[in-house]
N, C-alpha and C positions, 0 to 999 in steps of 0.2 A: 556603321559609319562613324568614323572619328573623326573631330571636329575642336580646332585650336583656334588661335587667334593670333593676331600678329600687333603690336601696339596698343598698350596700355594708356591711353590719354583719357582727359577728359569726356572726350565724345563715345570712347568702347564703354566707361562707369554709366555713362547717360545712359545709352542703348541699351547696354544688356539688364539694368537695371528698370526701364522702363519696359522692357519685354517680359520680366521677372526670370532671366536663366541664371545657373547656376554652374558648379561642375557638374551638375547629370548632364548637360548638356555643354558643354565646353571645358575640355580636358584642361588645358592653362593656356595663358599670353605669353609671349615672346616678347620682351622690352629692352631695348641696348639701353635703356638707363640703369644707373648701377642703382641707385637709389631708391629705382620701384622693383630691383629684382630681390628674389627672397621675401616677397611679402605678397598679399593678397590684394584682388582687387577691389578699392571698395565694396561694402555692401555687398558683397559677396565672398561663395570662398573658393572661387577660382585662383588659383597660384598664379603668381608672375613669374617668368625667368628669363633668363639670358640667352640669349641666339647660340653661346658654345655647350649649354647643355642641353636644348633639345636635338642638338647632335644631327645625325641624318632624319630626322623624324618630325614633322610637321602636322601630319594627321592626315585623312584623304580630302577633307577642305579645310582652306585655312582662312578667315574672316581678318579682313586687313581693316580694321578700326581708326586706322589714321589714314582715310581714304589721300587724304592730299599727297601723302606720301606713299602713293600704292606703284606708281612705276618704279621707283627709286628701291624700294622694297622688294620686290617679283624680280629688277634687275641682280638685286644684292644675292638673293638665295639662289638663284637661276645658276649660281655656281654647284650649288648643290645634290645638282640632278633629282630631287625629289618630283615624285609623281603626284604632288598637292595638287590639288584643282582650288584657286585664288577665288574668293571670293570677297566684291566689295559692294556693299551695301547700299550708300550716299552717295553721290544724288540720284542715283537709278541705280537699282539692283543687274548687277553685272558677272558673270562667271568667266573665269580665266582659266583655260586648262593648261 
């Protein structure tokens, strides 16, 4: 199972940091900020990048970190035809196919 992320904010460094995962467990984050792409995420050494380089490829779930922004997001890639299964964590753990 491959397993990415979508939104690098404060609340995915809290989380995954308080879970203690790393990349063995989450391949990178997706961030439209230019400023957090190319670098890691806190406290970890999961890579950040940009929505045009992970290209068609999302992972078979993908942990949407900036839950607030999770229709907005699922709407955005929805162009993508990827077969990700959306996953959002806060405030109820929810799965999106």
């Amino acid at each position: 199972m491959k397993l990415t992320g979508y939104g690098a904010s404060a609340k995915a460094v809290m989380l995954i940091n308080l879970l203690g995962l790393s990349k063995k467990n989450i391949q990178f984050i997706v961030d439209n900020t230019k400023n957090k792409q190319d670098n890691l995420l806190p406290g970890t050494n999961i890579p950040i990048i940009s929505p045009k380089k992970s290209k068609d490829y999302l992972g078979s779930f993908c942990v949407i970190f900036s839950w607030n922004f999770a229709k907005e997001i699922i709407l955005k890639e929805k162009n993508r035809n990827l077969k990700t299964k959306w996953v959002i964590p806060i405030p109820k753990l929810k799965l999106i196919k």
